[in-house]
C-alpha positions as CSV (number, residue, x, y, z in Angstrom):
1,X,0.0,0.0,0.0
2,X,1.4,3.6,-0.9
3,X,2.8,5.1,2.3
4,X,3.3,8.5,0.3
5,X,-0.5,9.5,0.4
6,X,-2.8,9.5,3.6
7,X,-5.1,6.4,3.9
8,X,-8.4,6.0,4.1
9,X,-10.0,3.3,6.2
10,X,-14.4,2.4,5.2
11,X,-15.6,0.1,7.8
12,X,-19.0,-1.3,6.8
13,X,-18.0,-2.1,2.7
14,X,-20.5,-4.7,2.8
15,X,-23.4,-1.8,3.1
16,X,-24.9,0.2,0.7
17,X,-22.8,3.3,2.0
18,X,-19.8,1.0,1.6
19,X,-20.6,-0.1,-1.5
20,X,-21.0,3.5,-3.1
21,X,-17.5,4.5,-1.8
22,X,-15.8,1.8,-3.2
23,X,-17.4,2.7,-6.5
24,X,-16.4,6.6,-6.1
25,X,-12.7,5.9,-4.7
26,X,-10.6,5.5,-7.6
27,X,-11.3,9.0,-8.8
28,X,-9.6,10.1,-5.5
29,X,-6.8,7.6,-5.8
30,X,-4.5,10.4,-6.9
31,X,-4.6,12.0,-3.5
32,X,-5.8,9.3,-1.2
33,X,-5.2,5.5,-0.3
34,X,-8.1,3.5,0.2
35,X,-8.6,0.4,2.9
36,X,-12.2,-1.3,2.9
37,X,-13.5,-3.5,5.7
38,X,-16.3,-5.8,6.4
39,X,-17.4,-7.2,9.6
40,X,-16.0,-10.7,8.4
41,X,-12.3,-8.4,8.7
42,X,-13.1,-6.4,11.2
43,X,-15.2,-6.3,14.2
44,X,-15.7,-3.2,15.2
45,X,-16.9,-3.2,18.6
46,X,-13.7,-4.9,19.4
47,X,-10.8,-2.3,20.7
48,X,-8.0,-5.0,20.3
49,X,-8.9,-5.9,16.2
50,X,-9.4,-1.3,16.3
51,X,-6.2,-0.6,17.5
52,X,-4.7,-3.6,15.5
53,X,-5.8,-1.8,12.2
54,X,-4.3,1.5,13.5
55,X,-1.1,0.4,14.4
56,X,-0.9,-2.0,11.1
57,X,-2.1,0.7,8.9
58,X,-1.9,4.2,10.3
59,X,-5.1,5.5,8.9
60,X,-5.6,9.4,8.1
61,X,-8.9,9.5,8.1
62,X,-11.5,6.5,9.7
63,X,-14.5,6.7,7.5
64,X,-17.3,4.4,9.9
65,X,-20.2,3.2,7.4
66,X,-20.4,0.2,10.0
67,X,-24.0,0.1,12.2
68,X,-26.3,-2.6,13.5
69,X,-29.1,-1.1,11.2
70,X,-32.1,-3.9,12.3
71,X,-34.2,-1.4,13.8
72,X,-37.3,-3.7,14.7
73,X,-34.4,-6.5,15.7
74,X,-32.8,-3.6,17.8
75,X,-35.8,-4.2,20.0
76,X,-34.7,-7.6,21.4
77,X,-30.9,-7.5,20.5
78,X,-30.2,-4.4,22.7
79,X,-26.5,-5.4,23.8
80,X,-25.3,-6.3,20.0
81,X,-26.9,-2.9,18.9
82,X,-25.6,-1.3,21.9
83,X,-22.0,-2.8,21.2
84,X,-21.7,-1.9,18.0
85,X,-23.3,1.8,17.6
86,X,-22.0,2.7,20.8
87,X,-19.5,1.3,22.2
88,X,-17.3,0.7,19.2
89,X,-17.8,4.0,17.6
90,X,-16.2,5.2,21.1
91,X,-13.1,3.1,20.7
92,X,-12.9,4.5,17.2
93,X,-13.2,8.1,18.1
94,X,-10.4,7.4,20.9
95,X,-8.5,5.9,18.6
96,X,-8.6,8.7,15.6
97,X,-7.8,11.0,18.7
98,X,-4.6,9.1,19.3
99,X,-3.4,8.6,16.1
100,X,-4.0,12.1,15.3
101,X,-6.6,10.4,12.3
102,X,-9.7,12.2,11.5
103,X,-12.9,10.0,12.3
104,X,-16.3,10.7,10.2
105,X,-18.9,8.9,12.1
106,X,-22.9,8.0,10.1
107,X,-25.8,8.8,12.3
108,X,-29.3,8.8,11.8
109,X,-32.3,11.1,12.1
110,X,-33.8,8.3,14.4
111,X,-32.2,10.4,17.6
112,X,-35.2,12.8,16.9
113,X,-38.8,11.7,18.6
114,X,-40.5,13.2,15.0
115,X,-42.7,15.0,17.3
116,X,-41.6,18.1,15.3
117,X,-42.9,20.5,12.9
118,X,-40.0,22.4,11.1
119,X,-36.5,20.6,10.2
120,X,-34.2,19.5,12.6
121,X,-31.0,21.5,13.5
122,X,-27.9,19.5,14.4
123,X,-28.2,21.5,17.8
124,X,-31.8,20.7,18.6
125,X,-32.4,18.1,21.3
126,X,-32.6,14.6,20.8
127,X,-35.4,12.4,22.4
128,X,-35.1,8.4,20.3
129,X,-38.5,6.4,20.2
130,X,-36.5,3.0,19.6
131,X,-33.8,1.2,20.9
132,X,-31.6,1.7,17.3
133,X,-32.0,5.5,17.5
134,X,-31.2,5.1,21.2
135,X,-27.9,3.2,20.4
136,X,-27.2,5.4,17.6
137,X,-27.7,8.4,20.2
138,X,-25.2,7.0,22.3
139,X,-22.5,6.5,19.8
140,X,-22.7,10.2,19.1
141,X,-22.2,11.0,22.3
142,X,-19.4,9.2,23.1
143,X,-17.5,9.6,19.8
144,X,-17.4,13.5,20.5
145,X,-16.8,12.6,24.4
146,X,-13.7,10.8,23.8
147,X,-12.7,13.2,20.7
148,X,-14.2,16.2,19.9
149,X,-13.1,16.4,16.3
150,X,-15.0,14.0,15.2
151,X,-17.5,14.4,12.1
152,X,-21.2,13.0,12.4
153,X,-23.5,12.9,9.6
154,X,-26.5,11.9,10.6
155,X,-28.7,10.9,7.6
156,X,-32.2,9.4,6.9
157,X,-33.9,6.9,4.5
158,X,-30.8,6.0,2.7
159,X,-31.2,3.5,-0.1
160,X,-29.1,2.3,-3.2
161,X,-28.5,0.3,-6.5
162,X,-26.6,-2.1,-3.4
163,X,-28.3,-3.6,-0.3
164,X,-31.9,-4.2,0.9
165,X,-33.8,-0.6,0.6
166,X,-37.0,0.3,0.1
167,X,-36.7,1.1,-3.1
168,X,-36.0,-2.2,-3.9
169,X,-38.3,-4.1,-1.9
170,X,-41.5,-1.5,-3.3
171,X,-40.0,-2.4,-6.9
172,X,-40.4,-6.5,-6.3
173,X,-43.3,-5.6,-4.3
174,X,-45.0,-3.8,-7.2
175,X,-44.4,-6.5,-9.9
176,X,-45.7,-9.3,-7.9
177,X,-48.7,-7.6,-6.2
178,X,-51.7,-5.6,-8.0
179,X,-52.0,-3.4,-5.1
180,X,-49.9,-2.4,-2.3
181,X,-50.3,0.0,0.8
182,X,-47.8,2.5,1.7
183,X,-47.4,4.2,5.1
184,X,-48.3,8.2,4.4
185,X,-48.2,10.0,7.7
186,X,-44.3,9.4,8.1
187,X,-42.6,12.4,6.2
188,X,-38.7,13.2,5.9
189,X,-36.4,13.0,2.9
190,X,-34.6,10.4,0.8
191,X,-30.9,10.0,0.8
192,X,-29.4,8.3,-2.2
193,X,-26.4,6.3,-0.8
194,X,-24.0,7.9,-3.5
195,X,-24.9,11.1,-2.6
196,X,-23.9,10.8,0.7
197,X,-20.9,8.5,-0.4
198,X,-20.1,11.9,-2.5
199,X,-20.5,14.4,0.0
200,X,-18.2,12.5,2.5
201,X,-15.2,12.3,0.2
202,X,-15.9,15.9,-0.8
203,X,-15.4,16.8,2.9
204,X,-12.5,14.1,3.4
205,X,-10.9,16.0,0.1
206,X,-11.5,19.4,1.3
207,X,-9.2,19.0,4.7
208,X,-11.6,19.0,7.5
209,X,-9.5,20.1,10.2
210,X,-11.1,21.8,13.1
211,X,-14.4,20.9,12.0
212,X,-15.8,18.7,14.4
213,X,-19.6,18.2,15.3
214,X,-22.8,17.3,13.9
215,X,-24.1,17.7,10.6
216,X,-27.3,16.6,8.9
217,X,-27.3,15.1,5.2
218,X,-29.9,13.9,2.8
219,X,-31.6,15.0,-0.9
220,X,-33.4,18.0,-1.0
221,X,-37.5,17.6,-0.6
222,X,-39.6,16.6,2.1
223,X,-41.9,13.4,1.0
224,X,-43.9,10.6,2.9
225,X,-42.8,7.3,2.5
226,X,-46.3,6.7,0.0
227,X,-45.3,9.6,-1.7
228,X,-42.1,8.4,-2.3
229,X,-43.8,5.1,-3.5
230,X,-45.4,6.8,-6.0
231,X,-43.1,8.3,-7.5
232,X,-40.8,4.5,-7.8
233,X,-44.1,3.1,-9.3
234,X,-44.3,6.8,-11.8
235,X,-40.7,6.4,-13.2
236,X,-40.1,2.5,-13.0
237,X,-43.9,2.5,-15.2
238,X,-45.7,0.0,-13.0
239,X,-49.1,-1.1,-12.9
240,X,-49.5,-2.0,-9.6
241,X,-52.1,0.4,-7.4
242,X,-50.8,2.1,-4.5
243,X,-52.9,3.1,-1.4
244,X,-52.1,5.3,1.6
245,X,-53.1,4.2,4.6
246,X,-51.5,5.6,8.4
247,X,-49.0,4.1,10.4
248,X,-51.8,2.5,13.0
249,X,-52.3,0.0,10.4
250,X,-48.9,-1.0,9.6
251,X,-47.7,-1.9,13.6
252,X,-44.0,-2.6,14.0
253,X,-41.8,-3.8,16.8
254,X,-39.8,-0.8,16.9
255,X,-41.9,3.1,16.6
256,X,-40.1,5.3,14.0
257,X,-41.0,8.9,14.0
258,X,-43.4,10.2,11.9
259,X,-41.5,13.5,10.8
260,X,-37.9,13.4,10.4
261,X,-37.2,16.0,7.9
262,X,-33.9,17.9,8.8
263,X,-31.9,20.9,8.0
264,X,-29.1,20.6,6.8
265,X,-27.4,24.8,6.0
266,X,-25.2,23.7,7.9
267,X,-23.1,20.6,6.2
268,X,-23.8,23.1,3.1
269,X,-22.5,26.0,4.7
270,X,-19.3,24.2,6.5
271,X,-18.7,22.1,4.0
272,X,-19.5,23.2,0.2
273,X,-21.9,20.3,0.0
274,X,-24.3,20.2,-2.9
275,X,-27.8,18.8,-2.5
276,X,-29.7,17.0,-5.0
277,X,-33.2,16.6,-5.1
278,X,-34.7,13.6,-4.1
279,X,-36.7,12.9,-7.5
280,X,-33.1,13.5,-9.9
281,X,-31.4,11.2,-7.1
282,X,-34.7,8.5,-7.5
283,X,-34.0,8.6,-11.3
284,X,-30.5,8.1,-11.2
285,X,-30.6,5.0,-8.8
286,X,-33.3,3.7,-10.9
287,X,-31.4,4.1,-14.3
288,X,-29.1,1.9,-12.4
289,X,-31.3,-0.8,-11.2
């Protein structure tokens, strides 16, 4: 591996997050190194296999796409979600700390209760209505406990050509069904994985020094999830019929909040980030697909 440019270590390649920036790296290669990891490499709620790949590798920048991402499961496996969102994200952030690496941390707009009514603000207070949010809370918290550098993006309904999304499941869904019913009284916004794969290496390019804290990230729009059915079933030209119906009728283990929209000025204004909007970012993925 090239020890004359700085190294970046993905956990998480396996994911859809992963997956996208494996598929943007090489036109960064000329200023940046690239190490992927999976969990079958790398555990990373284990400090010794951590500080193994920081020693072995001394990393520049620690890019954690890793997360126990099961929210209903979350429910019932509270100390594996707790392990990993937590407690490893804060050997991580200790560990950028001492090796004077830079740690970007993925976060979720599931640390909001979605009681709100206007975007959330990376400074507004969190409140979780699940166990994932509540572990994904946590890691936050501790990652700028034990070094307060670090970079959190929290992000919201990420999906991708890669991985199990809802835009793939409402696709199969709509070819095998003649009618199917979509939850409408959740609203946030998309995030295309490659989007957010993008805007991360932007910031990782752009020499984030001194710019630790949270930030919020998705495509630009505010949709429910039926809306955003719709529009799948409008571009993809699908006969199936799709009905709202509220989130009463659709009961799952774990409650998700039923408005997660956030603001996000100030990834945009910190940052240089561009935003896409969520129906350009829809069409793209599904060119792909």
């Amino acid at each position: 591996m090239p020890t004359n440019k700085p190294l970046v270590v993905i956990t998480g390649k396996n994911g859809q997050l992963g997956r996208e920036l494996a598929d943007l790296a090489p036109e960064y290669a000329d200023r940046f190194s690239f190490a992927f990891f999976g969990r079958d490499e790398l555990d990373i709620s284990d400090e010794q296999q951590l500080t193994k790949v920081f020693e072995e590798l001394k990393p520049a920048f620690l890019i954690n796409c890793g997360a126990y991402t099961a929210v209903d499961k979350a429910e019932t496996e509270q100390e594996k979600a707790l392990a990993i969102n937590a407690t490893g994200v804060g050997f991580m952030a200790q560990l950028c700390k001492q090796h004077d690496a830079k740690f970007i941390h993925i976060s979720t707009d599931y640390v909001f209760n979605g009681q709100g009514t206007k975007p959330y603000e990376a400074s507004d207070e969190t409140d979780p209505v699940n166990y994932y949010g509540a572990t994904k809370l946590a890691g936050e918290k501790i990652a700028l406990q034990n070094n307060a550098e670090s970079i959190i993006i929290r992000t919201s309904w990420v999906y991708s050509q890669y991985g199990n999304n809802f835009v793939k499941t409402m696709i199969r869904l709509m070819k095998e069904r003649p009618e199917i019913r979509v939850v409408s009284d959740q609203v946030g916004s998309p995030t295309y994985a490659k989007d957010l794969a993008e805007a991360i290496l932007h910031i990782v390019a752009g020499n984030p020094a001194n710019k630790g804290g949270i930030y919020h990230f998705s495509n630009a729009g505010v949709i429910s999830w039926f809306d955003f059915a719709v529009a799948i079933k409008e571009l993809k030209q699908l006969n199936s019929n799709v009905s709202p119906i509220p989130t009463t009728a659709f009961p799952t283990p774990a409650k998700r909040p039923a408005y997660s929209v956030m603001g996000k000025d100030k990834i945009v204004a910190e940052f240089g980030v561009t935003l896409k909007d969520w129906k350009m970012s829809l069409q793209e993925c599904l060119d792909k697909l």
